[in-house]
Structures are given as structure tokens and as C-alpha cells.
N, C-alpha and C positions, 0 to 999 in steps of 0.2 A: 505705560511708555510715555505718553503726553506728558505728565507729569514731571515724568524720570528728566524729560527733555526742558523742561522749563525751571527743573533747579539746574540743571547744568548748566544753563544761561545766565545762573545767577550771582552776583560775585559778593564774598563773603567779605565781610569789612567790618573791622574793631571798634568800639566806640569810647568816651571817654574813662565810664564808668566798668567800663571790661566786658558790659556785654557785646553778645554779635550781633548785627543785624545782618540783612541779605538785600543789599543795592543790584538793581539790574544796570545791564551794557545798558548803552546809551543809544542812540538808533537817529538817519534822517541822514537826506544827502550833504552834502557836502556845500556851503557858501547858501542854503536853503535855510530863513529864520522863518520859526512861527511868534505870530502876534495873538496875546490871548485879549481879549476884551468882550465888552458886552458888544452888540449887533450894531446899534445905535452909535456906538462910541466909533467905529469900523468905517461904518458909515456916514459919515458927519466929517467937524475940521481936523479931528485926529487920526483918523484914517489919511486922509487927504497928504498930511503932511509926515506921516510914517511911510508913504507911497513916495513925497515927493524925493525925499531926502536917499531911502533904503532903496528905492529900486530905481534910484538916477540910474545913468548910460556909466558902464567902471571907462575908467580911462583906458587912453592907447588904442583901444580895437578901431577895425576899418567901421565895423557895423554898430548899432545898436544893441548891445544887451546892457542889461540890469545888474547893477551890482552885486544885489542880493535879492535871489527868489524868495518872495513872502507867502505864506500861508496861513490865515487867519483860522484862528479859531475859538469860536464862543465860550465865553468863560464860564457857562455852563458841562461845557462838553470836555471841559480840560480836568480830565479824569484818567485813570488807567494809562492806556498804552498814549494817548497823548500826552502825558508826564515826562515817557521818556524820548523825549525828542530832545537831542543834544541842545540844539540854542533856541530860547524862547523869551521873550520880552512880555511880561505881562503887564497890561494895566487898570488899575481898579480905583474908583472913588474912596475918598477916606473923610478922618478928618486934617491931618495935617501935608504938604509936599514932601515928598522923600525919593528915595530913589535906592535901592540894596542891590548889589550883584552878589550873588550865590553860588556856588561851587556846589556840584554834585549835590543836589536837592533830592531827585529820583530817581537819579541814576546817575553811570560813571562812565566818561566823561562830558562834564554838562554846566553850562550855563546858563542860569536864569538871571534878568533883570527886573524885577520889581520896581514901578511905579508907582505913587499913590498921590492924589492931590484930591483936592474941596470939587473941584470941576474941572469941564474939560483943559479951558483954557490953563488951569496951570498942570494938569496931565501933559496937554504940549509945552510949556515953558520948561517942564522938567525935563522930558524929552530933550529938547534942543539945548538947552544949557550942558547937558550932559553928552552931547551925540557925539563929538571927539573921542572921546572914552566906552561908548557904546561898541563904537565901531573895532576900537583897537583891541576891545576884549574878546569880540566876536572874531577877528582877524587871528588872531593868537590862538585861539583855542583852536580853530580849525586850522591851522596850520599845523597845531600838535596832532592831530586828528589824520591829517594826511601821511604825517611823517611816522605814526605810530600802525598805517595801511601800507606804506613803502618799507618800514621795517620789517615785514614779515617776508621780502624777497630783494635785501639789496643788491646793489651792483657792486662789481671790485672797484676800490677809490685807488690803487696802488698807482696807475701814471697819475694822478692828481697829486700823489705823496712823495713821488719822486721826483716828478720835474715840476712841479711848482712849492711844494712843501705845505697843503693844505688837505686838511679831508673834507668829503663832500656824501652826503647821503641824496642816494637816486635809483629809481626803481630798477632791476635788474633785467628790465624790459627795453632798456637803453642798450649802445653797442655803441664799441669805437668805431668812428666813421675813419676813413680813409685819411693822412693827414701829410702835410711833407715837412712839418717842423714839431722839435719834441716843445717849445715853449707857447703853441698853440695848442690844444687841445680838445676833440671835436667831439662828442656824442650826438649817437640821432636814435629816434623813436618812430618805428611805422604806428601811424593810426590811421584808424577808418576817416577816410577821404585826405591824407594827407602826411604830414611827417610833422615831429620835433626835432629842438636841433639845441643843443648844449654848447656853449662856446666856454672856453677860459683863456685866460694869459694874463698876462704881467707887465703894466708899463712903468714907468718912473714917474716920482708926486709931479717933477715940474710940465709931466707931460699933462696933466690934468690941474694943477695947480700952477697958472703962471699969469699972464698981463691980458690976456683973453677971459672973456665969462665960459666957466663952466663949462654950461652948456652948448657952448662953440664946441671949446675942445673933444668933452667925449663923443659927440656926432663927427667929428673929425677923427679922431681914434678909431671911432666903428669903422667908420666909411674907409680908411687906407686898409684895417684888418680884412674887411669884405673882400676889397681891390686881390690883395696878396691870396688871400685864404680860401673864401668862398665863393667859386665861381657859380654862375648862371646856366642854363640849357642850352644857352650858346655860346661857341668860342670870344671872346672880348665882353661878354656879358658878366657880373659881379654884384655882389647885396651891396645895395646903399641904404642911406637912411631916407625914407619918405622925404621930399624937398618944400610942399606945399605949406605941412602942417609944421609948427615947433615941438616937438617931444618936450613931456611934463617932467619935472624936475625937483626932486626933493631929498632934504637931509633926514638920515635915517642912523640906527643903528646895527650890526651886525655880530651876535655874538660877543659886544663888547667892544665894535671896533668903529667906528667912524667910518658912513656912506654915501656915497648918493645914487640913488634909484632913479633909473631913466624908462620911462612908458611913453611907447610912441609905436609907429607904422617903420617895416621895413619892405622896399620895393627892391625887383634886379635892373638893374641899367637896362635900359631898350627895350625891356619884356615885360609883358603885362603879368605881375605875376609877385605877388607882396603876403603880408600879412602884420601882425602885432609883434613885437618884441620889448622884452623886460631887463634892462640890464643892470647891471650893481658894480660898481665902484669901491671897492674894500679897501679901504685905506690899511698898510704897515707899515708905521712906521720906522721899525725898528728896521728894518730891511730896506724901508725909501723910495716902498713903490706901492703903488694899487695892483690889485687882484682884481681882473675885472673877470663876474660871471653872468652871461649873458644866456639867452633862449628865445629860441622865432618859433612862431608857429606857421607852418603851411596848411590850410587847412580852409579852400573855396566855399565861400558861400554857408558853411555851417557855425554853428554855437563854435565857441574860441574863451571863453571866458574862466573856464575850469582849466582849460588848458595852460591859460597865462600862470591861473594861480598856482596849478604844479610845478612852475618856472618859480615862484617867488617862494614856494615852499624847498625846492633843491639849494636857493643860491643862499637861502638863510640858515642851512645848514652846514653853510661852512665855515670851521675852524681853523686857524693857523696851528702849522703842527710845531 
């Protein structure tokens, strides 16, 4: 039976010359990298700066966490079932600097990054010259990762299809919140200690593109939609956007389409009482407006980090229909 059970975990795949082989799933939490190296290498300037860079503070949150949990492991030990750990960065002395990212090595779905350099110091030059793109293949796959976990239970996207003309994939653990206009659109998610909250709508480019930065406007856009839309525990109480800090700002892409991604703090008028929010800006042109898709977390005093990122895995899931 043992047996019987660990081919059935195994997935069968073609190769060029027509034989099979037998690739396993791939396995490991989610935004969690392992680093394979020798002890010494771990421990020393390359450790140091695979720590400073991978497990900085991710943007937006009230608190400190880590962008990505790292797990080290001896490049001795990186055998068997440590093989199949979805993302892994290895690094090893050679004779020349290089750098390989690999697809499904030893399993499916899986990234490896290979390393090699003469010594440490250029094992970190390689590192850091490349860590733009470390990051974005690492972000990508785990994003497929997510969406191919939310796939197995979505939710109905039909009021997304009908009054904004967009699909959206989100887990089917979401619900329609309560709402009083069909061109808002609200989802929410109970979770342990807290809630998710789904926002969309629709504004026009010049409301976001006009004689003001950016960044003015969409914290102005949020801020009147909160006002209208999402009230607070108390009557005259409303989400705004955190006042102290500036929300981080950047251009992105969406399925093809021209974005900008806002990560910041959102607090209620007069109540103690905020958390993180991820918003996207979806440019259509052909239509002459943004889509914006937004998501808060409520969620005191605990880890927020995975939560954000199932926010930025629902909004990059959407498509103009």
C-alpha cells in the first residue's frame, strides 16, 4: 500500500526522446525559499547577505515580517525529499560565475537557481547582480502556485462579469459582502483573528492620470470610496488611508495591461483599528478607465504577510472580458 501510495503522487511526464520519466509534486509552504550551500558559506558574508536582502521587512505591513522565510540547507543534505521543495537557490564553488534558473529539476512545479562562482565574494556579486530577477521568478511561480490551490474551489466571478466586464479568480471562501451600489463591488473572507475584504470599481484615466502625482490621486480615490462605501464600528466612522506614512508606489504589469500597485496601511477615521492594504490600478484603455482592485486585511497583532500576498495573487488574476 505504501508503495501503491507514492506512485500515485507521482506525475508521469514525456521526455524528448519519447521516454517516461516519473517527476514528483513539488511540496513547501508558500513565499518559504530554501538556500542550499555549504555551512561555512551560510554562515559567513553570504549568508549574511542572502538574509539581508530575502528576509528584509515586505512592504505595506503595520509590523515587521520577512519577505521571504528562508530555510537553509547543507549542500550535503540536499538529497531525496529536499529536492522537492518548490523554490530553492543553490550555491556552490566552481571554476567560472554563472547563474541557471531551472524549471522542474525534481519535481513539478519548481524552481531552482543555481549559483556558481571562484569564491564567496563573487557567489555574492552574482547573487546581487541578479536579485531583481531572482525575486521576480520566485514571485511568479508562487503566485501560479496559489492560483493553481484557489483553483480547486473558486468562487462565482458573474457580478465581476456583469457590472464591471472583468474576470477575477478567488477562493470560494470569499462571499458577497453587503453593498448599496452595483459599480462597487465588495467581497469579504472570515479568518482566524480577523477578516479579508475584496474591493473593485471603476474610475476614469483622468481621475488617476491628471496635474496631481499619482500618488496623491489614488489615496484620494481610496479615501472618498472608504468615505461612500466602507463604513467603520461607528456611525460617522470610515477607512481611510493611514495619514503618517506615504504608501509605496510602483509600475507594473497586469495580464497585459498597464498598472500601478499601491502597498501601504489602512486605518478607520477616530478608531483605533487599521491594518495593510494592496491596491491595483488597471489601466483600459479602450474603455477610458481604470479598474481598480483592491484588498485590506483585518487581522490584530498576528502574521499578515501571506494574506497580503493572496490579495496580489486575486488582483493579477484579472482579465478584461
Amino acid at each position: 500500500m505504501k508503495k501503491l501510495l507514492i506512485l500515485l503522487s507521482l506525475v508521469l511526464l514525456s521526455c524528448d526522446d519519447g521516454k517516461r520519466i516519473y517527476i514528483a509534486d513539488s511540496s513547501g509552504n508558500l513565499n518559504m525559499v530554501n538556500i542550499i550551500s555549504d555551512n561555512n558559506l551560510w554562515e559567513s558574508a553570504l549568508g549574511e547577505e542572502v538574509r539581508l536582502q530575502m528576509a528584509q521587512d515586505a512592504e505595506g505591513l503595520p509590523q515587521q515580517e520577512p519577505l521571504y522565510k528562508l530555510k537553509h540547507i547543507p549542500s550535503k543534505a540536499f538529497t531525496d525529499f529536499a529536492k522537492k521543495n518548490r523554490t530553492f537557490i543553490k550555491f556552490s564553488l566552481a571554476e567560472e560565475n554563472r547563474i541557471e534558473f531551472a524549471r522542474d529539476s525534481f519535481a513539478r512545479p519548481q524552481l531552482g537557481v543555481f549559483i556558481e562562482a571562484k569564491n564567496e565574494e563573487g557567489l555574492i556579486k552574482v547573487f546581487t547582480d541578479n536579485q531583481d530577477r531572482i525575486f521576480a521568478e520566485i514571485n511568479n511561480i508562487e503566485i501560479n502556485e496559489k492560483w493553481r490551490r484557489v483553483s480547486k474551489s473558486l468562487g462565482d466571478d458573474k457580478v465581476f462579469k456583469e457590472n464591471l466586464g472583468i474576470s477575477l479568480k478567488f477562493p470560494s471562501a470569499y462571499r458577497l459582502a453587503e453593498q448599496d451600489s452595483e459599480d462597487f463591488i465588495w467581497l469579504r473572507k472570515d479568518i482566524e483573528k480577523g477578516s479579508m475584504e475584496i474591493f473593485a470599481y471603476e474610475v476614469p484615466i483622468s481621475a488617476v492620470e491628471n496635474e496631481d502625482p499619482v500618488i496623491s490621486n489614488i489615496v484620494k480615490i481610496r479615501d472618498s470610496i472608504g468615505k461612500v462605501h466602507v463604513p467603520g464600528p461607528r456611525k460617522g466612522t470610515y477607512m481611510i488611508t493611514e495619514e503618517i506614512y506615504m504608501p509605496y508606489l510602483y509600475k507594473t504589469k497586469i495580464n497585459g495591461h498597464f498598472a500601478y500597485e499601491t502597498r501601504g496601511t489602512w486605518v478607520v477615521k477616530d478608531v483605533f483599528m487599521g491594518g495593510p492594504f494592496l491596491n491595483y490600478a488597471i489601466k483600459d484603455e479602450k474603455n477610458n478607465r481604470y479598474i481598480i482592485v483592491e484588498g485590506i486585511v483585518f487581522k490584530p497583532t498576528a502574521e499578515k504577510r501571506n494574506n497580503v500576498f493572496e490579495i496580489e495573487s486575486i488582483a493579477k488574476s484579472v482579465k478584461f472580458n
